[in-house]
C-alpha distance (Angstrom), angle and dihedral (degrees) to the residues before:
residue distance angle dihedral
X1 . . .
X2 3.37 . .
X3 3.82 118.7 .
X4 3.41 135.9 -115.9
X5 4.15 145.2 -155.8
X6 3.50 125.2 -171.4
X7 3.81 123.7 -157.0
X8 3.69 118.4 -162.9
X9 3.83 135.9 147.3
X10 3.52 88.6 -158.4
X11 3.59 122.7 69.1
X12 3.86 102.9 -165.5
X13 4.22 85.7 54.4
X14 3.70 92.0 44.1
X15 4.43 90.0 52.3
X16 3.88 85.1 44.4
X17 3.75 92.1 49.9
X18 4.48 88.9 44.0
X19 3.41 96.5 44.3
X20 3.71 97.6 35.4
X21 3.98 94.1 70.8
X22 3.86 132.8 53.9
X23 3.92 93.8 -130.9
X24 3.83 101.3 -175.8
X25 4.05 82.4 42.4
X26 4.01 86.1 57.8
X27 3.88 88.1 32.7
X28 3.47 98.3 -112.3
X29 3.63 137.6 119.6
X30 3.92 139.6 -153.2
X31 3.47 107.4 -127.3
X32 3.70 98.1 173.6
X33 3.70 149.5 -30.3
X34 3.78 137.3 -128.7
X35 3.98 129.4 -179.4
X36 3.86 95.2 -147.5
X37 3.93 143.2 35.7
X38 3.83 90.2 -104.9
X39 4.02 95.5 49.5
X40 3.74 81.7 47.2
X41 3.95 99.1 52.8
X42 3.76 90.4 50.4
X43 3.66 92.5 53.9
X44 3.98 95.0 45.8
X45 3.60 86.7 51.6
X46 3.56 93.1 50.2
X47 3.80 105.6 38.9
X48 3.75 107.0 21.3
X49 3.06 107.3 -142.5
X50 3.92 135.5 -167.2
X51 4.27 103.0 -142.4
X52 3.53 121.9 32.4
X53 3.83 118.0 -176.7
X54 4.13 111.5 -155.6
X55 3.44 140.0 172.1
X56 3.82 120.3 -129.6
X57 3.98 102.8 -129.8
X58 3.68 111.1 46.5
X59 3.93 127.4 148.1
X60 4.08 116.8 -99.5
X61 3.71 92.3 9.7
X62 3.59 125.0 14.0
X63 3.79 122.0 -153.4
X64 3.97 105.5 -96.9
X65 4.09 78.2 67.6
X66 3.26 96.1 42.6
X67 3.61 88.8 58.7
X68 4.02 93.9 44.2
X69 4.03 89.7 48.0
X70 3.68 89.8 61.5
X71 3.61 96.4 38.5
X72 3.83 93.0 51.8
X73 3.80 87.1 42.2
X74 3.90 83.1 61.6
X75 3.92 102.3 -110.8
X76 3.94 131.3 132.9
X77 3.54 100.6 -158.0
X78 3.76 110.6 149.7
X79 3.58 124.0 -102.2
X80 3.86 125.8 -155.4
X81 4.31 111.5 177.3
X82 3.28 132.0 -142.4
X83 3.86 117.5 -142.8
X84 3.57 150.2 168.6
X85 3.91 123.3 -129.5
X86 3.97 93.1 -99.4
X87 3.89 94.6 55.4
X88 3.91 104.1 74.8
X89 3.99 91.9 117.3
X90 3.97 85.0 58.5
X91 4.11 91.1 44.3
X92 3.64 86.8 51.1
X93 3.50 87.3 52.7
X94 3.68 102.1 45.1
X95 3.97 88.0 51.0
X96 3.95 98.2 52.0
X97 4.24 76.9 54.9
X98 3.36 95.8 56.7
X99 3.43 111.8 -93.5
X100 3.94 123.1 147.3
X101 3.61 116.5 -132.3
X102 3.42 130.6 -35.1
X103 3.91 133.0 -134.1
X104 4.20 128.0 -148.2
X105 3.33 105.2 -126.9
X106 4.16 95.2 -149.7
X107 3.77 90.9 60.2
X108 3.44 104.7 23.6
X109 4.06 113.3 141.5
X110 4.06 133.7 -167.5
X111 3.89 84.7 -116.4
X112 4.23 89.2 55.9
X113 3.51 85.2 48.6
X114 3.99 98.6 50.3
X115 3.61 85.5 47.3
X116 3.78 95.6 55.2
X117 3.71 93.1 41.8
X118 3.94 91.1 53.3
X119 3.34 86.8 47.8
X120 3.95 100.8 60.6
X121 3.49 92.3 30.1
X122 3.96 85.4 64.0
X123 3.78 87.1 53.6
X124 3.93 104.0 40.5
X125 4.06 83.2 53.9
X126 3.81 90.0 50.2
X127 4.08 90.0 49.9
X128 3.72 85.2 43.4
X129 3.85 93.0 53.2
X130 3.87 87.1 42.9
X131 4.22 94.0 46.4
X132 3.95 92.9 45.5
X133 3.86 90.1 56.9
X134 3.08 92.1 52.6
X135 4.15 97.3 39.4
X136 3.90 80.6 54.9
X137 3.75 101.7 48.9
X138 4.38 78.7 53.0
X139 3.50 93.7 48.5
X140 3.74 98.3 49.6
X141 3.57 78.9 49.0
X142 3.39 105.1 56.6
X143 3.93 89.5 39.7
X144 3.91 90.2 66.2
X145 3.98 96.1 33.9
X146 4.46 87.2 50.9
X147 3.95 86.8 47.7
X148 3.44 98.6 49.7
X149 4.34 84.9 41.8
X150 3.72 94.9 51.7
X151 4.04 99.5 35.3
X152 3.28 107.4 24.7
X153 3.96 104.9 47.7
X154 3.80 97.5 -115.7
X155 3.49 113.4 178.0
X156 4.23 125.9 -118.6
X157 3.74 124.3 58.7
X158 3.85 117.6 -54.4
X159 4.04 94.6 -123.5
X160 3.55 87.8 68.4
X161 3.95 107.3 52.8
X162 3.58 103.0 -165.6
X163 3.78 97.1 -28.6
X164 3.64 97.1 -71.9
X165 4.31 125.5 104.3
X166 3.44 137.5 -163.8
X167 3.44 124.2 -70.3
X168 4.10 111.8 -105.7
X169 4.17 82.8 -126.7
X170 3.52 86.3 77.3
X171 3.89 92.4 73.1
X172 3.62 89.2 27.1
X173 3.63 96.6 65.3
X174 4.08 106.5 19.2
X175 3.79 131.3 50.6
X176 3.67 96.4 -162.0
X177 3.59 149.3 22.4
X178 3.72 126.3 -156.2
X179 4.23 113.7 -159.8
X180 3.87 116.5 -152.2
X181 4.18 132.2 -164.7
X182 2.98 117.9 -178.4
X183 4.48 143.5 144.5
X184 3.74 94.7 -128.5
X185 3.81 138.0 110.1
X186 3.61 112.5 -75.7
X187 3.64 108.0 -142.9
X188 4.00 93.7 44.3
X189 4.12 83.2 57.0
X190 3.44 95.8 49.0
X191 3.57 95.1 41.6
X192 4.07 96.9 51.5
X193 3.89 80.3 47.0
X194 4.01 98.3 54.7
X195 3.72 92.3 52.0
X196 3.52 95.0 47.0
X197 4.33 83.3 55.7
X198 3.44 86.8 45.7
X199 3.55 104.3 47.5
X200 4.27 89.7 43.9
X201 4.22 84.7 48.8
X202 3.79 89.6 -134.9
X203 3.32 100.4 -160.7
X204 3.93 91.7 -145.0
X205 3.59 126.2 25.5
X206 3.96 141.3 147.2
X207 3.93 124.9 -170.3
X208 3.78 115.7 -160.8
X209 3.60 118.9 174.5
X210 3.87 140.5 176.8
X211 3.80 136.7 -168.6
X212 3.74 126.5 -169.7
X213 4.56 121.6 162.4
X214 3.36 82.3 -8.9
X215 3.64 107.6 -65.4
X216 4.36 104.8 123.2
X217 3.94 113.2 -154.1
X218 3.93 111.5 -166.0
X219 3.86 124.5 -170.9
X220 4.26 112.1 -163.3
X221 3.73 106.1 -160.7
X222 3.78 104.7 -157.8
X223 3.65 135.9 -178.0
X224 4.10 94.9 -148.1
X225 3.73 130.3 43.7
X226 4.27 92.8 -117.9
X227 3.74 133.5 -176.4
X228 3.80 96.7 -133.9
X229 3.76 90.3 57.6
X230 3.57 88.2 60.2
X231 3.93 89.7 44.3
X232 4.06 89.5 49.5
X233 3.63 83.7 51.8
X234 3.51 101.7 47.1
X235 4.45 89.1 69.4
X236 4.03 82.9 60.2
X237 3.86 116.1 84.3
X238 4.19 92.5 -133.6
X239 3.36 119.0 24.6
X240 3.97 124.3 158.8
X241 4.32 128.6 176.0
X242 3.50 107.7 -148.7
X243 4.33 110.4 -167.6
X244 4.13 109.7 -131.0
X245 3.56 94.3 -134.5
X246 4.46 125.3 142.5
X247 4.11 85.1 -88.0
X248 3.66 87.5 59.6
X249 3.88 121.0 108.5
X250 3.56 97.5 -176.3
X251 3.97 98.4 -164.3
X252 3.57 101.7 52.4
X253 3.92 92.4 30.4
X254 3.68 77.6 58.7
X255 3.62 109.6 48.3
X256 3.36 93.0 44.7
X257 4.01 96.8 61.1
X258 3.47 89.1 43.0
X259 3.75 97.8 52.8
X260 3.65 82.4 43.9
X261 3.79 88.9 54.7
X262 3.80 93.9 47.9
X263 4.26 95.7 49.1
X264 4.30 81.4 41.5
X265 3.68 86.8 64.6
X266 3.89 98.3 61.1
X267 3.91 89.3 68.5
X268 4.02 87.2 74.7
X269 3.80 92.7 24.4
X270 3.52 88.0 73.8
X271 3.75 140.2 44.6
X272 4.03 110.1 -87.5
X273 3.63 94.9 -111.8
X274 3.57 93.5 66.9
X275 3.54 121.4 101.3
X276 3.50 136.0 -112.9
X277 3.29 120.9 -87.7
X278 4.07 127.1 -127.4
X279 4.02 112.4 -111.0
X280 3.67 122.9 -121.6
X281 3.85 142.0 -164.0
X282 4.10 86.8 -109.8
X283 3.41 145.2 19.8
X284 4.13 104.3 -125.0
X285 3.78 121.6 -173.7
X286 3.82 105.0 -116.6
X287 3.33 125.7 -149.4
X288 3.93 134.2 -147.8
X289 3.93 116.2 -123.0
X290 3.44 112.8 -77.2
X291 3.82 83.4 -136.3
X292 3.96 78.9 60.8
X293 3.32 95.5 46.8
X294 4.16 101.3 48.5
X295 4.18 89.7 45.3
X296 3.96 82.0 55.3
X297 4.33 92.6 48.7
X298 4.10 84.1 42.7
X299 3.45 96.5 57.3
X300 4.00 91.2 46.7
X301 3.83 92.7 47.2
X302 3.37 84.0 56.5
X303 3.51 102.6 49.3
X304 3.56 96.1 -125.0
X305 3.61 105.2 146.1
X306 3.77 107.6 172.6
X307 4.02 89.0 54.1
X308 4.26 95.1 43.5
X309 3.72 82.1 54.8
X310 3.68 99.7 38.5
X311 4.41 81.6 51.1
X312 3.41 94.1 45.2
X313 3.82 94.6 53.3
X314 3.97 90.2 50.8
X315 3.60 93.8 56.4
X316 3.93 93.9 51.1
X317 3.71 96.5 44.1
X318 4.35 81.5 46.2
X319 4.00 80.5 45.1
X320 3.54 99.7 53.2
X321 4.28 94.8 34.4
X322 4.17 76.3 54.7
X323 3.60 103.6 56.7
X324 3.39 92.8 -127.0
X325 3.75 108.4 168.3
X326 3.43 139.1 -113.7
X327 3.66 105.7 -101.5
X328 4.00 82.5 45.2
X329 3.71 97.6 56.9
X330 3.75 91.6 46.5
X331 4.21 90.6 52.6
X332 3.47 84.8 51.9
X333 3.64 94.9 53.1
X334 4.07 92.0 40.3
X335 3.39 88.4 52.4
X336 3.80 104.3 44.7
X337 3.44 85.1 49.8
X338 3.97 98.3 55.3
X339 3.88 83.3 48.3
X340 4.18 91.6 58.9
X341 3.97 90.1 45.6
X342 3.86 91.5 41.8
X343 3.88 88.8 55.8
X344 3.68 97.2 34.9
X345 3.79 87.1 50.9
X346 3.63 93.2 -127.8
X347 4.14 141.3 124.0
X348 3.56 113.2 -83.9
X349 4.13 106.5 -88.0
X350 3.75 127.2 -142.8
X351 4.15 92.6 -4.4
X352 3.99 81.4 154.2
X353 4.22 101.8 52.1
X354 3.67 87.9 46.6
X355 3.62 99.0 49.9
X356 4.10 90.4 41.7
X357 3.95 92.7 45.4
X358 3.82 107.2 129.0
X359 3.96 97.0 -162.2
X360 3.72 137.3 44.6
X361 3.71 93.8 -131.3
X362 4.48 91.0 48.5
X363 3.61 80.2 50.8
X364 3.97 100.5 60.2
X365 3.94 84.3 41.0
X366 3.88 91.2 60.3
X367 3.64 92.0 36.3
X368 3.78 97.2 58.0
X369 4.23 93.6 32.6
X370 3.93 71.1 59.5
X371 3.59 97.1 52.1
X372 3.53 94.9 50.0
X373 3.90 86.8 58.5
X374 3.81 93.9 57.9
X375 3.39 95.0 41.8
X376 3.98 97.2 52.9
X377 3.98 93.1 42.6
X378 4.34 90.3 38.6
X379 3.78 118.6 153.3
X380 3.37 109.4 -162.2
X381 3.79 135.7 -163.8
X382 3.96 114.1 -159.2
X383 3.60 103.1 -101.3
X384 3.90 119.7 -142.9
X385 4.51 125.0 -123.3
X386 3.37 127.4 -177.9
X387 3.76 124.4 -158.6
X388 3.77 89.4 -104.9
X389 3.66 123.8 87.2
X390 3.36 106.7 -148.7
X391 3.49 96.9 52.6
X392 4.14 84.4 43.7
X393 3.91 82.6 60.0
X394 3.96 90.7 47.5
X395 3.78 88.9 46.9
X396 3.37 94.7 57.6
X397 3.96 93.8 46.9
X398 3.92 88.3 57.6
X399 3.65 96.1 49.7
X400 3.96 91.8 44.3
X401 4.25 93.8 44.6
X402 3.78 107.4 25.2
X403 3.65 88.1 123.3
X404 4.00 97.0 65.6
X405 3.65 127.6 46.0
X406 3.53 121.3 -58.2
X407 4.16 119.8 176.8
X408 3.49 125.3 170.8
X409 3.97 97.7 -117.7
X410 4.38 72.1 70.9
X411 3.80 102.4 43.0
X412 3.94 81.8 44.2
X413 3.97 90.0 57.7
X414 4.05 99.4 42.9
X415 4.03 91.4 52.6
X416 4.72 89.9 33.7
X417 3.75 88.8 -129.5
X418 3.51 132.7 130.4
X419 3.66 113.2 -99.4
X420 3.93 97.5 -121.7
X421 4.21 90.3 45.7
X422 3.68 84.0 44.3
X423 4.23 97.0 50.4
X424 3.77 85.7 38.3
X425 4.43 95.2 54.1
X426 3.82 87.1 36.5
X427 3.59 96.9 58.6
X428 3.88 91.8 38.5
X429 3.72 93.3 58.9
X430 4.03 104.2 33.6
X431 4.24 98.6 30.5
X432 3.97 94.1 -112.0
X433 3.94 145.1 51.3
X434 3.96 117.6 -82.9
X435 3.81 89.0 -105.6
X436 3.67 102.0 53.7
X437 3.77 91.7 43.3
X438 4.16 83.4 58.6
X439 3.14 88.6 54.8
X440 3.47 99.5 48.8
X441 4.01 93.5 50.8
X442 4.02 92.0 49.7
X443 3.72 80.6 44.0
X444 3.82 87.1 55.5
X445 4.07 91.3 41.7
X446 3.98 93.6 50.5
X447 4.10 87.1 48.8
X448 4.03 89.2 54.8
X449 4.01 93.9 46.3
X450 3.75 92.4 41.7
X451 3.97 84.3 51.8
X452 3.62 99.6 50.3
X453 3.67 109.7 16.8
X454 3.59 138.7 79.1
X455 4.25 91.3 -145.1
X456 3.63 119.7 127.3
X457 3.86 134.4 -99.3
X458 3.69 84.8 -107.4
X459 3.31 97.2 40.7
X460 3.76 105.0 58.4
X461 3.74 93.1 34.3
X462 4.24 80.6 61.8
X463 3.91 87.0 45.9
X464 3.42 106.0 54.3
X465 3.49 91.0 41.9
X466 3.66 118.9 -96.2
X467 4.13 112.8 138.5
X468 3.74 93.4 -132.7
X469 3.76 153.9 6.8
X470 3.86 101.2 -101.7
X471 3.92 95.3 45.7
X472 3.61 94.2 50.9
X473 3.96 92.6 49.0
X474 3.62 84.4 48.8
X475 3.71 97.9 48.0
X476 3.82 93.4 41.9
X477 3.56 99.8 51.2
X478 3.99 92.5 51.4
X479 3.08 88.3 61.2
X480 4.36 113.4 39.9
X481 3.96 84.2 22.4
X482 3.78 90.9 -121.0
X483 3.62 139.6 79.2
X484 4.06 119.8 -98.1
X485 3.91 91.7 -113.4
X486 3.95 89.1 53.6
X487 4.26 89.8 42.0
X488 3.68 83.7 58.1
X489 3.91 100.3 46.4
X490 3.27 95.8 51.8
């Protein structure tokens, strides 16, 4: 409902006015009442309210600077004014300032009121509709700028996500809000959640809702402290109701049940018997060895099945003996799996049953029923070796991340030599300098997905690497001769 002050100097109009109306009929509701412009300011400042009802001459302050006190204090709460016949230079006043309507007390009638009341009620729901747009739009924001924060190892401190806060509407318009993990389908979440709204006619409500490897957070704003949000909740494995209340910091309040929810998930993540798993300030996406990660690759180039598996199984049982978390484990798998279709020359497979997995161990069984794909449908370019390992080892980190950007200062690093020994030895053993080579295997890529796929220009250009269209026309054509739109036509 939306909440009402009344400020009268006289208590026998100010009863008349309460009892005169059915508020929760109009869907209103006094809140408080205050005989004077100073009584009223304190109670604005500490209720916020969305209707107050003055009168224009009141001891201390009367109501025109009532109304320019909370104007100048940067509120638009509504303002109806009470008058007597002789005080239309004040109403005229009063309405250049802002205020609503305004009512003469000596004739004043329950149907002026109801009219009045509809009236503003019409306008606080279109400023509602108008504020919750914009509260969502922040929200979504501040979902995608905390992930990145708490899993991605931004820098700055997490209360501040990005540099932008919460919109004061939030505790304005909603009493509560409830904070849900869970590894379950999105839409059929939101969906049982929206009917449950709808059937309790919440008068105010806002869902916002993010999803990222598979791990859906969902915040229900809420205007009432209700048992069936706590019943909705209870199907999620985390879920926390924080009240919106002055002691509420509603960033780091927050963050912290959502990082909460995110380590909470790990206890069905993982098989029972594992053991719990020390808390820390954020939630980083770990990463296996790279050393790990290119004797998994070698045994698939190689098409030696039994030992990719056998590797693959190591690293989750290290994974899970680790602690690694959720959102890590499912990277790893993401990633692993780009790898095998990158070196298979194939589309991405089962992107969607690895991101949805609900377990660690389902996850390694879709990963290597994956992996079995790719390897009986592989397309294989002949890949080059030298008869020196380190430049063996930086072979095999070209062909396994051509598509992302590799400089020498970094190929310089992975083998610890210098970057003019290590451009010199390169092109002594393979014919040409480590950058032209990666260019000629995303070369090679882009000539295999112009061949047999129905991607874009753009889009492959992107995919094997290059940082936009122009350079990889460029590139491409110095080396077939012709442009990747006239490779593919012919």
């Amino acid at each position: 409902m939306w909440r009402v002050v009344l400020v009268e100097d006289e208590i026998f109009v100010r009863e008349e006015i309460r009892d005169a109306v059915q508020w929760e009929q109009e869907d209103f509701v006094v809140i408080g009442e205050a005989s004077n412009g100073v009584e009223a300011m304190k109670l604005i400042e500490e209720q916020e309210p969305d209707l107050v009802i003055t009168d224009i001459r009141m001891p201390f302050m009367n109501g025109i600077e009532l109304l320019q006190a909370v104007r100048e204090g940067g509120r638009k709460i509504r303002f109806v004014m009470l008058t007597c016949m002789n005080e239309f230079e004040y109403v005229r006043q009063a309405l250049v300032g802002g205020a609503s309507d305004y009512i003469l007390k000596l004739s004043m009638s329950e149907d002026d009121m109801h009219r009045i009341l509809q009236k503003i009620r019409r306008e606080l729901e279109e400023e509602q509709v108008f504020q919750l747009e914009k509260a969502s739009e922040t929200c979504k924001y501040w979902l995608q700028a905390g992930w990145k924060q708490l899993l991605e190892e931004a820098e700055g401190p997490l209360s501040t996500l990005g540099g932008r806060g919460f919109h004061p509407v939030w505790q304005r318009y909603f009493s509560t809000v409830t904070v849900c993990v869970l590894l379950q389908d999105l839409e059929e979440v939101e969906c049982r959640v929206r009917n449950k709204l709808m059937e309790n006619k919440t008068s105010r409500w806002l869902i916002s809702s993010f999803t990222r490897l598979g791990i859906v957070t969902i915040l229900i704003w809420s205007d009432q402290k209700a048992d069936w949000i706590s019943e909705v909740a209870a199907s999620c494995q985390f879920h926390r109701t924080l009240w919106l209340d002055d002691s509420t910091d509603l960033n780091q309040d927050l963050v912290k049940a959502w990082k909460e929810g995110i380590q909470c998930l790990e206890q069905d993540w993982y098989s029972p018997s594992t053991a719990s798993f020390p808390s820390c300030n954020r939630l980083h996406i770990a990463k296996i060895s790279w050393e790990e990660e290119s004797e998994i690759l070698r045994a698939f180039e190689q098409f030696r099945s039994a030992d990719c598996l056998r590797i693959v199984k190591r690293v989750w049982n290290a994974m899970e003996n680790e602690g690694f978390s959720v959102p890590s484990v499912k990277a790893t798998a993401l990633r692993l799996n780009e790898a095998f279709a990158r070196i298979s020359q194939q589309e991405p497979q089962d992107i969607d049953k690895l991101i949805s997995s609900p377990k660690h161990a389902e996850l390694l069984n879709i990963l290597n029923e994956t992996l079995q794909k790719y390897l009986t449908s592989s397309h294989r370019i002949n890949r080059i070796r030298s008869d020196h390992p380190e430049i063996n080892r930086l072979l095999d980190y070209i062909y396994h991340h051509y598509n992302q950007n590799i400089t020498l200062k970094e190929m310089a690093a992975l083998t610890h030599m210098d970057e003019q020994y290590l451009s010199g030895l390169f092109k002594k053993k393979i014919g040409e300098s480590p950058i032209r080579f990666v260019q000629s295997v995303r070369v090679k890529q882009a000539e295999f997905y112009l061949r047999q796929t129905n991607l874009t220009v753009s889009e492959i250009g992107k995919k094997v690497g290059f940082a936009n269209d122009n350079y990889f026309f460029r590139i491409f054509k110095r080396w077939t001769g012709v442009t990747p739109n006239d490779f593919r036509n012919k």
